[in-house]
C-alpha positions in Angstrom: 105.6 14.5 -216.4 105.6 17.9 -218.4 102.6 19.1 -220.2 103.2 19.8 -223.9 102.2 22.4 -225.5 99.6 22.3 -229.7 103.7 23.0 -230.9 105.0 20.0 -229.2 106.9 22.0 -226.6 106.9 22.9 -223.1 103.4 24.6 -222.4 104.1 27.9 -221.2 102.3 30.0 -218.3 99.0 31.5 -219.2 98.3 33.8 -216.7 98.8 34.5 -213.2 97.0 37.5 -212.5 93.9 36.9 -212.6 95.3 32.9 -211.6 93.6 31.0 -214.7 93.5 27.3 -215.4 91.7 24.4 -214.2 94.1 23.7 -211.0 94.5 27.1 -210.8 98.1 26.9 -211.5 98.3 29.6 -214.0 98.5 27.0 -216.7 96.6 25.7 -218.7 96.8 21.7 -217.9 94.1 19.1 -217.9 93.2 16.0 -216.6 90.5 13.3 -215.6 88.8 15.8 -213.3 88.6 18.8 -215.9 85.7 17.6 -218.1 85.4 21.1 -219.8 88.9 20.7 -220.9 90.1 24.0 -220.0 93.3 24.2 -222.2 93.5 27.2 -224.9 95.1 29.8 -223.4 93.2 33.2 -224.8 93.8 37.0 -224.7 89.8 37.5 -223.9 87.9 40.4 -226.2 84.6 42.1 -225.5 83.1 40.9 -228.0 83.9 36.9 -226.6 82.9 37.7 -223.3 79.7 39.2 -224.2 79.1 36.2 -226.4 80.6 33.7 -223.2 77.5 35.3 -221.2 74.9 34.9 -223.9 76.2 31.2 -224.0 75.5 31.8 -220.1 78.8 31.4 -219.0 79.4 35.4 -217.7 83.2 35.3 -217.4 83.0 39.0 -216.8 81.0 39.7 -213.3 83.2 39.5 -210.0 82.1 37.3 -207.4 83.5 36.0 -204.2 86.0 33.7 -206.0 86.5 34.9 -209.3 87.8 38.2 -210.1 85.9 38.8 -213.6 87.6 39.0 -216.9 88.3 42.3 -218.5 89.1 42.6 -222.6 93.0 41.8 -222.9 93.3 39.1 -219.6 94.4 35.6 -220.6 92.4 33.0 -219.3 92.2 29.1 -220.0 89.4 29.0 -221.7 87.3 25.3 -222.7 88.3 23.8 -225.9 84.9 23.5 -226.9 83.5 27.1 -225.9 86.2 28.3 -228.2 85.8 26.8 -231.2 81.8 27.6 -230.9 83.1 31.0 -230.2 84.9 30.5 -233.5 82.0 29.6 -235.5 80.4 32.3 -233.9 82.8 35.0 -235.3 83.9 36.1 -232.3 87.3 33.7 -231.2 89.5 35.6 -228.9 93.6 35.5 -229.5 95.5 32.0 -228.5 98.4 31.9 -227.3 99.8 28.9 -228.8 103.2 28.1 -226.6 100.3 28.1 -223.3 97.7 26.0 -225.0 97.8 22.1 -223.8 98.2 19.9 -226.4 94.8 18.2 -225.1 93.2 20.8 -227.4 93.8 19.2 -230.6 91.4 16.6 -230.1 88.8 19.4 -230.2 90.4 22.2 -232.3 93.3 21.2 -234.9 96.4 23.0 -235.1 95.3 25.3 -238.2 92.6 26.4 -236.9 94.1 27.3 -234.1 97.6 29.2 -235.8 94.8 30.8 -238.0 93.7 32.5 -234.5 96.9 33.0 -233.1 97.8 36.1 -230.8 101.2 36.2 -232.7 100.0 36.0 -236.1 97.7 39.6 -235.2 
């Protein structure tokens, strides 16, 4: 079955380098086993990932199986870290056409175009 995208559309790739997602795909789709619900598909700032680690989530330190996040890598990020990261000030980009349709049981749609990577 294809995974649709917040438009209604065929979700698009996120990122492949570093490989994001929750399957590691490079796409942002779900299921029963991703309880974070790792489906908006971000261009990552400073200023989130410094708030990701306050949250103590460090997104930004290598280690053996995670390359670290640098300011302008997309990543998958959870639906619910974002939209505290949005409340916070500090929501990075979305890219809407990668971004599962999951997320709008967490996030609706305006909020979400109001953040939009395209709309910058």
């Amino acid at each position: 079955m294809e995974s649709l995208n917040v438009l209604g559309t065929a979700l698009e790739l996120c990122c492949t380098n570093p490989l994001t997602g929750f399957y590691r795909t490079g796409s942002c789709e779900t299921g029963p086993d991703d309880r974070g619900v790792h489906t908006v598909c971000a261009q990552v700032t400073a200023e989130f990932l410094q708030y990701t680690r306050t949250q103590g989530n460090d997104l930004s330190t290598a280690t053996t199986f995670f390359p670290g996040l640098k300011p302008g890598d997309r990543w998958c990020l959870c639906a619910g870290r974002w939209l505290e990261a949005k409340d916070a000030g500090v929501a990075p980009p979305v890219i809407l056409a990668a971004t599962h349709k999951a997320t709008l049981h967490i996030v609706p749609l305006e909020v979400l175009r109001a953040h939009a990577h395209d709309a910058l």
